[in-house]
VOPAGU-2260 file (C-alpha; in pm, 1 decimal, decimal comma):
REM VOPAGU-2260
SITE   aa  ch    i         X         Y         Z
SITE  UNK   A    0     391,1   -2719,7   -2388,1
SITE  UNK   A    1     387,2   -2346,4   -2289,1
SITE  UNK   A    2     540,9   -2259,9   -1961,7
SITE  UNK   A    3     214,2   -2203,1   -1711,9
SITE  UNK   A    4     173,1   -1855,4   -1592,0
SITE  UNK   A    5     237,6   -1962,8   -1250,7
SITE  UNK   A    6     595,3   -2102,6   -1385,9
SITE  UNK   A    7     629,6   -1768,2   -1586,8
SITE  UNK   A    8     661,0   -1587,8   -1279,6
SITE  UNK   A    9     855,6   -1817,6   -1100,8
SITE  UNK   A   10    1140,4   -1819,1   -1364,3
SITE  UNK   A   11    1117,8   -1439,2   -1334,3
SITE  UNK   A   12    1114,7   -1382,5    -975,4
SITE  UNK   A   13    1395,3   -1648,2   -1009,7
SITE  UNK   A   14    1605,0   -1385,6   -1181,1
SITE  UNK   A   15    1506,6   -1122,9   -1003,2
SITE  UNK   A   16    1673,5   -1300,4    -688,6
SITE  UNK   A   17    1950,0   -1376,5    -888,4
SITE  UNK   A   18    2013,9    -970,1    -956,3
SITE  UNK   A   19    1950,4    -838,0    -626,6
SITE  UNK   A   20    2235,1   -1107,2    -533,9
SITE  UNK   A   21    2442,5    -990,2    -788,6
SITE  UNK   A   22    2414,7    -634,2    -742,2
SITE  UNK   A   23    2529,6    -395,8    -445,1
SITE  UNK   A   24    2277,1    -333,3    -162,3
SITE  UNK   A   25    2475,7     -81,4      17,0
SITE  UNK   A   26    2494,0     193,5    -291,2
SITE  UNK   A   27    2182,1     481,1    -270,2
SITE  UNK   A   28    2131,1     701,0    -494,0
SITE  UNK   A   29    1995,4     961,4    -346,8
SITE  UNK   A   30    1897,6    1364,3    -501,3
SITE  UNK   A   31    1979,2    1624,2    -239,4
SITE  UNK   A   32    1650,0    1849,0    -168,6
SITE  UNK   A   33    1655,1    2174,8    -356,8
SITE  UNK   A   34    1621,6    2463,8    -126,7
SITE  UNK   A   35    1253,3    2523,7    -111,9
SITE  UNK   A   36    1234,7    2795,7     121,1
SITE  UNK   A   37    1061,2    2716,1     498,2
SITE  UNK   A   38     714,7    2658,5     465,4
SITE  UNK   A   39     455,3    2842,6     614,0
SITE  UNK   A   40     228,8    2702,3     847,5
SITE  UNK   A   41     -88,3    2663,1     780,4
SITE  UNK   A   42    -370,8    2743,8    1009,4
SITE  UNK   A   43    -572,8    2387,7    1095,2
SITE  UNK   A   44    -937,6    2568,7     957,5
SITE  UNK   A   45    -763,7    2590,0     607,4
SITE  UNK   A   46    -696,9    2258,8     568,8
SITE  UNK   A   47    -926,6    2013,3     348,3
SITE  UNK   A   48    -985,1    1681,5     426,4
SITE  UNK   A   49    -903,5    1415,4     102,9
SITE  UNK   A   50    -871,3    1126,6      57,4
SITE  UNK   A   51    -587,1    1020,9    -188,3
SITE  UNK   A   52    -503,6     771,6    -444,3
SITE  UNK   A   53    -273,6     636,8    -578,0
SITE  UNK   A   54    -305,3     502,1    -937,5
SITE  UNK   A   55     -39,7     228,0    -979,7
SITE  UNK   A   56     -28,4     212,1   -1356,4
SITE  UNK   A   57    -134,8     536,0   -1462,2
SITE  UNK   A   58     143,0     705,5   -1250,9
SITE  UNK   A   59     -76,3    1000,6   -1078,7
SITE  UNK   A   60    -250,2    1054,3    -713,1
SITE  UNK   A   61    -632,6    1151,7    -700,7
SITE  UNK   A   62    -743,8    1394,6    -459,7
SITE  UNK   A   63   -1074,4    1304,5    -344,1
SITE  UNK   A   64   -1347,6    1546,4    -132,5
SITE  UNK   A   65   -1293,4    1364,5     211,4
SITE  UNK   A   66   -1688,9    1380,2     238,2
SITE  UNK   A   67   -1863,6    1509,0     -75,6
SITE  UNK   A   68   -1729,9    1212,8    -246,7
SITE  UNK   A   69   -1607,1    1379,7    -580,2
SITE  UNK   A   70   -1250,1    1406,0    -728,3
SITE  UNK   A   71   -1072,8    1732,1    -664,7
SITE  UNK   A   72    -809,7    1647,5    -929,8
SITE  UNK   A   73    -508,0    1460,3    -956,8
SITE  UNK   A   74    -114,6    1488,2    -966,6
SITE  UNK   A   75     180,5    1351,7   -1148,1
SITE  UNK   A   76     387,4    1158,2    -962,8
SITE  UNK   A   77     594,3    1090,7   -1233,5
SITE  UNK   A   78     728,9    1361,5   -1489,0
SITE  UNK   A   79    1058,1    1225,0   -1476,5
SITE  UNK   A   80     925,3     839,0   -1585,9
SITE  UNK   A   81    1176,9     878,8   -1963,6
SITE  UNK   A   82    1437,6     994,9   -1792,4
SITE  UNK   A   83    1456,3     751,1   -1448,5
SITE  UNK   A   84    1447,5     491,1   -1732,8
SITE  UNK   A   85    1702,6     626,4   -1932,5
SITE  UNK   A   86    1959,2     664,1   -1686,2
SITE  UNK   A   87    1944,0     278,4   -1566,2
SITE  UNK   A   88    2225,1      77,7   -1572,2
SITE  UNK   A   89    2179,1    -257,9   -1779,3
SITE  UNK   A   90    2119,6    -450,5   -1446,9
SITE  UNK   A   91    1846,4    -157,8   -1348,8
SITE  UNK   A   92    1673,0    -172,2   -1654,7
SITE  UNK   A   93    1695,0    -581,2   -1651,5
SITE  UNK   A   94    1543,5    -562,1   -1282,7
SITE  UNK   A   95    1315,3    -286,8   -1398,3
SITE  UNK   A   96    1141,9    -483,1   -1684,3
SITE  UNK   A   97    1137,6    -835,9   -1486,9
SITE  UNK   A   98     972,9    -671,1   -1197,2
SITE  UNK   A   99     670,1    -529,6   -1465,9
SITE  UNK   A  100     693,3    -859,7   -1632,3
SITE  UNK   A  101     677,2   -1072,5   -1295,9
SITE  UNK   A  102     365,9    -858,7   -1153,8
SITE  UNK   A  103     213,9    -860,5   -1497,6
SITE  UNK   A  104     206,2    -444,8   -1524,0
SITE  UNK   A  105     383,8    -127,6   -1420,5
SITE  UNK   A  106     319,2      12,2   -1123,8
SITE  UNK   A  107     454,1     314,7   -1117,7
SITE  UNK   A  108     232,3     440,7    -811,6
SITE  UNK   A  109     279,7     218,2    -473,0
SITE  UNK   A  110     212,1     450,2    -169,7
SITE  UNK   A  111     124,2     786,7    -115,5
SITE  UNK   A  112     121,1    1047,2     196,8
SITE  UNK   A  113      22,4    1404,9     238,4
SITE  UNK   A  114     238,2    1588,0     467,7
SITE  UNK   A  115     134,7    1755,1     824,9
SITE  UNK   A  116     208,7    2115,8     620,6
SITE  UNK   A  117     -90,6    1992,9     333,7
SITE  UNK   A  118     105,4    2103,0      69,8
SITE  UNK   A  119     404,1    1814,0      48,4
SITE  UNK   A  120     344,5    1508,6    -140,7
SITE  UNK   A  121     527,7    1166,8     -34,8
SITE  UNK   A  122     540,5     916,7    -292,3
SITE  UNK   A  123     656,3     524,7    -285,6
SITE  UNK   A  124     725,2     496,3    -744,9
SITE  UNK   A  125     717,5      68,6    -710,2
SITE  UNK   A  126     866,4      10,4   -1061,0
SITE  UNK   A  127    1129,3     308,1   -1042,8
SITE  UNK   A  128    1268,9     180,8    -701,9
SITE  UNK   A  129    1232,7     503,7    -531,6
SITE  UNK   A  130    1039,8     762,7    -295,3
SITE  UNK   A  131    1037,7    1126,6    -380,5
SITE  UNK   A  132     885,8    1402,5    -238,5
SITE  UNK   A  133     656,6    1676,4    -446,1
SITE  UNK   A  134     561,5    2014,6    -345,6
SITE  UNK   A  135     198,9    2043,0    -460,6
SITE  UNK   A  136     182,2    2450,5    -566,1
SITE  UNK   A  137     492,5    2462,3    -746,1
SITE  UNK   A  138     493,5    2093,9    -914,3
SITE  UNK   A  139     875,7    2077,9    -758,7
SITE  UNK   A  140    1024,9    1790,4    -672,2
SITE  UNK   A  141    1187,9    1815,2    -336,4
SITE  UNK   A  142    1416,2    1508,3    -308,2
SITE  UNK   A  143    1462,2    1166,8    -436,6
SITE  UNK   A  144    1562,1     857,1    -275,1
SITE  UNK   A  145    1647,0     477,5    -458,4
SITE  UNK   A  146    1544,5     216,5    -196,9
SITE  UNK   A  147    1802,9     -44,3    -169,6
SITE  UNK   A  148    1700,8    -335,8    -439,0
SITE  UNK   A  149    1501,2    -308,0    -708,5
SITE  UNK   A  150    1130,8    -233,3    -602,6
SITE  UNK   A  151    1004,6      15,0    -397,4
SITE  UNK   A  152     644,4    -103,2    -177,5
SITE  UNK   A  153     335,5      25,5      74,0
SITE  UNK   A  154     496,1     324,6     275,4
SITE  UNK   A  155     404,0     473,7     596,6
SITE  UNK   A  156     442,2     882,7     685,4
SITE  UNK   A  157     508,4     926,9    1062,0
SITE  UNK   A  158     248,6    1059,2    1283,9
SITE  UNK   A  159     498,2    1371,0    1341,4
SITE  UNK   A  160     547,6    1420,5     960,1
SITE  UNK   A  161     919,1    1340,6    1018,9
SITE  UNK   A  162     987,3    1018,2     837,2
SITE  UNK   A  163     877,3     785,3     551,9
SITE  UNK   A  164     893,7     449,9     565,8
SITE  UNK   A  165     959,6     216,2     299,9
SITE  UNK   A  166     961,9    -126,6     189,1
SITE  UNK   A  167    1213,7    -239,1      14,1
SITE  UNK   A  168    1117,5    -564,8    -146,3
SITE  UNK   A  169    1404,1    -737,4    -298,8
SITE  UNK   A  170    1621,5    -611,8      15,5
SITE  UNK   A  171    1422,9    -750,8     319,1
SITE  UNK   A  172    1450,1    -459,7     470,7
SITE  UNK   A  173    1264,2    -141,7     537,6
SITE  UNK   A  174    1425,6     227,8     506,6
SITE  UNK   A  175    1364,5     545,1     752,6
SITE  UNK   A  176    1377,2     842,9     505,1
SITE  UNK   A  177    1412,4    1158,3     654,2
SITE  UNK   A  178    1113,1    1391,9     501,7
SITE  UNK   A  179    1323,1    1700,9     551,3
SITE  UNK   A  180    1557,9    1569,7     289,1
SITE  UNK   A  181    1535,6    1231,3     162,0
SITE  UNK   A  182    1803,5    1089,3     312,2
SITE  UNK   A  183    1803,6     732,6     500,6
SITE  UNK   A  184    1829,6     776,7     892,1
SITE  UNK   A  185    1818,0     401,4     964,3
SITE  UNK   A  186    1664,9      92,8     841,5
SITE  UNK   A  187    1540,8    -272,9     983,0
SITE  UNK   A  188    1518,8    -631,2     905,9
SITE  UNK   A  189    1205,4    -768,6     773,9
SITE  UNK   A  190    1098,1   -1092,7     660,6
SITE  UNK   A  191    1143,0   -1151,3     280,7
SITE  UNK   A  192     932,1    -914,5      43,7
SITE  UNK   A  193     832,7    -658,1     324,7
SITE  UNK   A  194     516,4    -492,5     249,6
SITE  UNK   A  195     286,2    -300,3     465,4
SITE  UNK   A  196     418,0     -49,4     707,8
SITE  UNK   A  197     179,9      28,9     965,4
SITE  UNK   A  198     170,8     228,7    1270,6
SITE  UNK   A  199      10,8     175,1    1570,1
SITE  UNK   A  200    -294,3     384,3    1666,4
SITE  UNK   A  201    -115,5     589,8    1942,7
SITE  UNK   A  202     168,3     597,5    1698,6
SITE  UNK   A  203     385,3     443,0    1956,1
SITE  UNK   A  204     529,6      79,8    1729,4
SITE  UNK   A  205     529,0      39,7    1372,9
SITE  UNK   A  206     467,6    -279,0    1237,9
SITE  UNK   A  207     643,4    -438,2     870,1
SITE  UNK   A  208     456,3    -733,8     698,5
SITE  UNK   A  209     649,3    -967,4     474,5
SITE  UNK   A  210     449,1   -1191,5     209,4
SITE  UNK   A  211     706,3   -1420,9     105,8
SITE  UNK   A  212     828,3   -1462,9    -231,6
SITE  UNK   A  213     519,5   -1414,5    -443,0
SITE  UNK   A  214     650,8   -1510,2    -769,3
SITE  UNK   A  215     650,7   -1894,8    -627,2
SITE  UNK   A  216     361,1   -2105,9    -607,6
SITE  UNK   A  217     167,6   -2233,8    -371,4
SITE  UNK   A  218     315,7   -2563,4    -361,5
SITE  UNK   A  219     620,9   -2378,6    -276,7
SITE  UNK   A  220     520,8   -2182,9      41,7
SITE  UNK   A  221     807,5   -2379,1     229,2
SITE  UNK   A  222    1007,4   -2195,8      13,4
SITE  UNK   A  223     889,2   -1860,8      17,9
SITE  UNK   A  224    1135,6   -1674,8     296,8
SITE  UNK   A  225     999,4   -1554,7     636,8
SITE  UNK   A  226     662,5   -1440,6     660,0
SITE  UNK   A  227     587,5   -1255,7     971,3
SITE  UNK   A  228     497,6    -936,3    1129,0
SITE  UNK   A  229     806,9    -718,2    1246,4
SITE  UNK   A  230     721,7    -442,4    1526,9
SITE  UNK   A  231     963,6    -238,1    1615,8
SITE  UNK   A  232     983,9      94,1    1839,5
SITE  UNK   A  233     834,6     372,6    1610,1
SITE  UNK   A  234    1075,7     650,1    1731,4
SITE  UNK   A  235    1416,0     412,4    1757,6
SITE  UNK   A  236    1350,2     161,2    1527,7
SITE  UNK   A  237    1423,1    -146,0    1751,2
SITE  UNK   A  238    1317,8    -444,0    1736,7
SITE  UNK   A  239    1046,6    -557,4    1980,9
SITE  UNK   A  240     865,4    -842,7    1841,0
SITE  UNK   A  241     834,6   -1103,4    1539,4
SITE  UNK   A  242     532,2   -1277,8    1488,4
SITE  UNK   A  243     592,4   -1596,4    1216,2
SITE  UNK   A  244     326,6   -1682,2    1014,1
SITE  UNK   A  245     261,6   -1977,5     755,9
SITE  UNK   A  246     132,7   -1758,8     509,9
SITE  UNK   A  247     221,5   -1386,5     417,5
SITE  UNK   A  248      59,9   -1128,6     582,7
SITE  UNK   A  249    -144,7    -880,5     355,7
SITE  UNK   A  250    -340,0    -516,0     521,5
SITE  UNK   A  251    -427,3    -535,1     862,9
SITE  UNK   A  252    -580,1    -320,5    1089,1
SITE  UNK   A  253    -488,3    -283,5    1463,5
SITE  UNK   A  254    -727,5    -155,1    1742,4
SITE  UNK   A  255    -659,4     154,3    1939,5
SITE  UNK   A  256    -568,9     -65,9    2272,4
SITE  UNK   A  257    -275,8    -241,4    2021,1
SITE  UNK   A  258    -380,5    -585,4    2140,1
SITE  UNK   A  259    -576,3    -709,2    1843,8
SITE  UNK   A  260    -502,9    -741,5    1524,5
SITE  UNK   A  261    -723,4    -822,8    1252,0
SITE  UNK   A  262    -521,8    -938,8     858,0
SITE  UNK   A  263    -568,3   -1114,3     578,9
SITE  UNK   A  264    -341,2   -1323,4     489,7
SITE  UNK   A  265    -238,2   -1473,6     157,1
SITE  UNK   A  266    -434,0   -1737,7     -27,3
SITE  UNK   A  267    -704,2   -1729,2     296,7
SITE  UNK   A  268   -1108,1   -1593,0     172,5
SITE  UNK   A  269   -1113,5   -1414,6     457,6
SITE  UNK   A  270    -925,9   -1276,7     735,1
SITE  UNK   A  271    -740,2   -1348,7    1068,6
SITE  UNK   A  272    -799,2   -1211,5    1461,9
SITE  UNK   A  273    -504,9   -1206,0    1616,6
SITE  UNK   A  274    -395,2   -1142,8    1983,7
SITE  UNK   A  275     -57,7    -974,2    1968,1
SITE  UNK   A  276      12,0    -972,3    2322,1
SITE  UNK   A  277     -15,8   -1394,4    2310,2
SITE  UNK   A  278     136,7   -1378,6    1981,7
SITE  UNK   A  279    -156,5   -1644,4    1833,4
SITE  UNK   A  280    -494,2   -1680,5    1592,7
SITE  UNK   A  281    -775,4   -1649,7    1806,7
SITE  UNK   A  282   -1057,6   -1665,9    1502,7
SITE  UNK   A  283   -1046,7   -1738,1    1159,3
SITE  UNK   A  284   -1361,4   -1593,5     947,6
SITE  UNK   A  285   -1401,4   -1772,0     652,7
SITE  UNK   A  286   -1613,3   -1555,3     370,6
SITE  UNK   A  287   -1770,4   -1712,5      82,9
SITE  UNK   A  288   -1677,3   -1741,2    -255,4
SITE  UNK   A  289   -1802,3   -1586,1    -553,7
SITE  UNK   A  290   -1882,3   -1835,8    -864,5
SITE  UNK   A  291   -1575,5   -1716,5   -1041,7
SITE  UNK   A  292   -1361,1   -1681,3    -749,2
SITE  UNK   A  293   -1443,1   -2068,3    -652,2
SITE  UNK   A  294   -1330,0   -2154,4   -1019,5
SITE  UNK   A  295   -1022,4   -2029,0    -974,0
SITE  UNK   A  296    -650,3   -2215,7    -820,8
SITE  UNK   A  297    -451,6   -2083,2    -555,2
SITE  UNK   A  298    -165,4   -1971,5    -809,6
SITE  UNK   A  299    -464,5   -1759,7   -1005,4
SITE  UNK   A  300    -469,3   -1541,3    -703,2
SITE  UNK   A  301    -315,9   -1204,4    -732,4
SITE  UNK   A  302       4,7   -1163,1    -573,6
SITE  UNK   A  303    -103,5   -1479,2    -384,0
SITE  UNK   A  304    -360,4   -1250,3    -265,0
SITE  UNK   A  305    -757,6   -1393,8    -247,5
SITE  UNK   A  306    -894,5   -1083,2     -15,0
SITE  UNK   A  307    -681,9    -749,4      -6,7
SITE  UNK   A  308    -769,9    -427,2     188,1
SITE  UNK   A  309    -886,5    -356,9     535,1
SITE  UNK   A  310   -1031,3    -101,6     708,4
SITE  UNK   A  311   -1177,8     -23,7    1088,0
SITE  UNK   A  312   -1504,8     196,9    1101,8
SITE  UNK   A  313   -1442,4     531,7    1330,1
SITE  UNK   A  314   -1622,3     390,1    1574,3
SITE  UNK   A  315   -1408,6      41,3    1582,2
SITE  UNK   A  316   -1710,6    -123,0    1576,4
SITE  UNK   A  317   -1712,0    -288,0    1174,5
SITE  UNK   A  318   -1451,0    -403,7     989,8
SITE  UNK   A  319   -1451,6    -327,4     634,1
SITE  UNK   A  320   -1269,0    -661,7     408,3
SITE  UNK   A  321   -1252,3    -621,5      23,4
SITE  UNK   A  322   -1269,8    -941,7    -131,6
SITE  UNK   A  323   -1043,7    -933,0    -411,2
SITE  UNK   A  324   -1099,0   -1247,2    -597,2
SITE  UNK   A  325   -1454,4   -1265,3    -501,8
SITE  UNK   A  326   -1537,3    -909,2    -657,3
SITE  UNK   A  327   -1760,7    -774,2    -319,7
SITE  UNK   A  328   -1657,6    -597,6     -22,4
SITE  UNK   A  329   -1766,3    -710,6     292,6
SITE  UNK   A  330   -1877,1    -511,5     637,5
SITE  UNK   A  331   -1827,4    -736,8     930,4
SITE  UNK   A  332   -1926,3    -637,2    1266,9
SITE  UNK   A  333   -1712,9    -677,6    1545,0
SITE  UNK   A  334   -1636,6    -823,1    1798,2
SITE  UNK   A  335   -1911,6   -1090,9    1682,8
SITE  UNK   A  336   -1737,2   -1129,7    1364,3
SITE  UNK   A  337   -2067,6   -1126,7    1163,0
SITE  UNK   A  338   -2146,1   -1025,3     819,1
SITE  UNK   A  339   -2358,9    -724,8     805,5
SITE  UNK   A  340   -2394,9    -750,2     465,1
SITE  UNK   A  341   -2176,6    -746,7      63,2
SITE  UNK   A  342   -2146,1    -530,1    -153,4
SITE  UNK   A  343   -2094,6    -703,3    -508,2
SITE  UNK   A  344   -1986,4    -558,5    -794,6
SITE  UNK   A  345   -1921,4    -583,3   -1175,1
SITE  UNK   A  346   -1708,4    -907,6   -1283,7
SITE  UNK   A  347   -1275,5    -860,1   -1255,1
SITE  UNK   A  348   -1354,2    -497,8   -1093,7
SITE  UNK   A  349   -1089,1    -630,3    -887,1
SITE  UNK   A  350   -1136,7    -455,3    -513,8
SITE  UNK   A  351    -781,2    -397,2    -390,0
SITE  UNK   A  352    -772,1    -164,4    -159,7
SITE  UNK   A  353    -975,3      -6,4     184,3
SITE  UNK   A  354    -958,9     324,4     364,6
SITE  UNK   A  355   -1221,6     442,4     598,7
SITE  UNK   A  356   -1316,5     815,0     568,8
SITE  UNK   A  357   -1245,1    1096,2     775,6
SITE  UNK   A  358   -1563,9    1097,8     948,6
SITE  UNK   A  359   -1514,7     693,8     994,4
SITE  UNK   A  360   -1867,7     629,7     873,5
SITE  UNK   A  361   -1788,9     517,7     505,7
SITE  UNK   A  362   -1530,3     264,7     364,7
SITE  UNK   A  363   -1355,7     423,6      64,0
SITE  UNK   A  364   -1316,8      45,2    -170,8
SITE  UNK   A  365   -1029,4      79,9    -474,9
SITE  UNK   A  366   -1153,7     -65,9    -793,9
SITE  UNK   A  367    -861,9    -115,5   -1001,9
SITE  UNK   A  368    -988,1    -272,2   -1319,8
SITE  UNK   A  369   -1254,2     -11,0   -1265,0
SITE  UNK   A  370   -1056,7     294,3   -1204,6
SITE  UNK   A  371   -1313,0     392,4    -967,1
SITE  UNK   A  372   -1336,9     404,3    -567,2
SITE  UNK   A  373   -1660,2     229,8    -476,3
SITE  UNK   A  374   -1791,7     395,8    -112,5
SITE  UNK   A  375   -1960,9     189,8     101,7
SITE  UNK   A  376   -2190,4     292,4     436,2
SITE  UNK   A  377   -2108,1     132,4     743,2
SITE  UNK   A  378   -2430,1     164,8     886,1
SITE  UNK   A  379   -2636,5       5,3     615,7
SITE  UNK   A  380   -2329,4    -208,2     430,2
SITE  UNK   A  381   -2444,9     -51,6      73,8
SITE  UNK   A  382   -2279,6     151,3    -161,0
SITE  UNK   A  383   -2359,3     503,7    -165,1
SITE  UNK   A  384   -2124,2     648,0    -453,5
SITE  UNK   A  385   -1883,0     579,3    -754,9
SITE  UNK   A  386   -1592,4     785,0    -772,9
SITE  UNK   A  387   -1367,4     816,4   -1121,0
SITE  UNK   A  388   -1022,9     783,3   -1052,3
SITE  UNK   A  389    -687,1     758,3   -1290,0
SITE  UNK   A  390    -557,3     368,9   -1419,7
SITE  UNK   A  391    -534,2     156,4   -1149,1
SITE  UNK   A  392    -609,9     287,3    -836,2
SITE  UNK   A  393    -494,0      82,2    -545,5
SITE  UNK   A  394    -334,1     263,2    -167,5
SITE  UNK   A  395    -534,5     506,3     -40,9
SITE  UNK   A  396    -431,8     753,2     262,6
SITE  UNK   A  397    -602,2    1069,0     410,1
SITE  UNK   A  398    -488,1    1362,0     431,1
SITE  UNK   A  399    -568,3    1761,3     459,4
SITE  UNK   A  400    -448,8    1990,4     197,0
SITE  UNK   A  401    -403,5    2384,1     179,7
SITE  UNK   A  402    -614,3    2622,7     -52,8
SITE  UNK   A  403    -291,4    2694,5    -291,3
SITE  UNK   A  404    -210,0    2319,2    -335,2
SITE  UNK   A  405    -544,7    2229,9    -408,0
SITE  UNK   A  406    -536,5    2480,9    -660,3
SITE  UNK   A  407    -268,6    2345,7    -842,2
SITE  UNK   A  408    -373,2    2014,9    -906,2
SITE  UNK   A  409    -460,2    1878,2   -1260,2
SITE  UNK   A  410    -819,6    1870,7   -1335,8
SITE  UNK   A  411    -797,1    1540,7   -1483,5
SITE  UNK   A  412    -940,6    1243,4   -1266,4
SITE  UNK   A  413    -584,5    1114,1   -1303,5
């Protein structure tokens, strides 16, 4: 009898674990940064607000018009893809091709950030175990980083511009890359498979999700590694807090006083409030499933994922929950935590992803079987626009971006 695909993955993740373990953790590889020359700074009233994306399998980042709703164009984030590839070692290239295998595709895209200057591009490459750094106008890249393990996740820019953070997976840990240069200034203990990296609104504690081993089924949560929430001091990198959880923790959103927290969390149709100064649930809010969704096993679920993407309105009063497996996006109004209303769309068009604009009225929703960003109204819960994006489009981030970098970008979608 053929191996289920749930037992697929686990044999793979299986040897995944089994080369991490084998392999040295302490090596990075790192590229020094070229000397680019000091940037000039840019005056605030030439900056354009975007939105951008980043397209996990096609291996660019859409620029999208932060409120017109069109795509500016798109960048490569990976003209060195044959020859990262070609210069793995035989346990690289095994870890390389079990990872695609295990998730079921490349990602070759897994975060994005836009500098402070609007001109450098930050970029988490999942598949190639890396983060590099572009500059936009002259299609350089600045640096180059491989993360410790062998997959590279979500990333967060700090609010000063001064350091990426990223996941890496295989490594329970997450790395402080210096944006200057690409080298590591610290790094932290996570729970196992890190993911998210989020700061805190006043940009005062970042906080690292783990999901557990996702390659294991759900029979085999106990089995999984740590799950929890890791906040630790966002200029020293200490450890403050660890909140468990039985389940891994997917996006969240935090509110500007840091004491909520609202996340979905693997395998749940729904999401979580959560009171991080009592360190507990307060509400669960169960959302409904779709006909197909409700047809589906817990081990169907994407990444162990049901729902996947948050996002707070501007005016923190709506949350906005894509519901992954369910194929609608929901607006819940807060701190009720009632549904305003769905937005459904087309069978599989897979909604993965949730940003809320710069003007916080509109929740910008990743289709990835679509290739499109669906954008939803906060106000009325409908969608007002379709935007064409490159293969896979998943993390979004905002950003503003000079005149001369905007003019450089490809005119493709992505």
């Amino acid at each position: 009898m053929p191996a289920s695909p749930a037992r697929r993955r686990s044999a793979l993740l299986g040897a995944l674990l089994a080369l991490a373990l084998a392999a040295p953790t302490t090596a990075l590889a790192d590229t020094p940064a070229p000397s680019a020359g000091t940037l000039t700074a840019t005056a605030a009233t030439d900056l354009r607000d975007v939105l951008l994306v980043g397209n996990g399998q096609g291996g660019t980042v859409s620029f999208i018009d932060g409120h017109g709703f069109t795509n500016l164009g798109s960048f490569d984030a990976v003209p060195d893809l044959e020859q990262r590839v070609a210069e793995m070692n035989l346990v690289e290239r095994a870890a390389y091709e079990i990872v695609n295998a295990a998730q079921g595709y490349r990602k070759l895209v897994d975060d994005i950030a836009l500098g402070p200057d609007g001109r450098t591009l930050y970029v988490s490459r999942g598949a190639l175990s890396d983060a590099v750094a572009f500059d936009i106008p002259t299609r350089t890249m600045l640096w180059r980083h491989r993360v410790v393990g062998f997959k590279a996740d979500h990333a967060a820019l700090s609010p000063d511009g001064t350091r990426f953070v990223v996941s890496a997976t295989t490594a329970a840990k997450a790395e402080v890359l210096d944006t200057a240069t690409g080298r590591p200034v610290t790094a932290f203990a996570t729970g196992t498979y890190p993911h998210a990296n989020d700061y805190s609104p006043d940009g005062t504690v970042l906080y690292n999700s783990s999901i557990g081993v996702t390659g294991l089924p759900k029979a085999l949560e106990w089995a999984k590694g740590p799950r929890q929430v890791t906040a630790v001091d966002a200029t020293t990198y200490r450890p403050l807090r660890t909140y468990t959880f039985d389940h891994g923790v997917r996006p969240a959103v935090f509110t500007p006083d840091n004491r909520t927290m609202y996340a979905q969390l693997s395998y749940l149709n729904g999401f979580v409030e959560y009171d991080l100064a009592a360190g507990r649930i307060t509400r669960t809010v169960q959302l409904p499933f779709s006909d197909k969704a409700a047809r589906l096993g817990p081990d169907d679920y994407p990444q162990n994922s049901a729902h996947h993407g948050m996002a707070l309105s501007g005016d923190q009063t709506r949350l906005c929950v894509a519901g992954t497996i369910d194929d609608y996006t929901a607006v819940v109004s807060r701190p009720g935590l009632t549904v305003d209303g769905y937005v459904h769309y087309e069978p599989d068009a897979l909604p993965y992803w949730t940003a809320t604009s710069a003007d916080g009225r509109t929740c910008f929703v990743s289709l990835a079987n679509r290739d499109q960003i669906s954008v939803v109204d906060y106000a009325t819960a409908t969608e007002i626009a379709r935007i064409p994006t490159g293969r896979f489009p998943q993390r979004q981030r905002l950003g503003r971006i000079t005149p001369t970098a905007l003019a450089a970008l490809s005119p493709r979608n992505g």
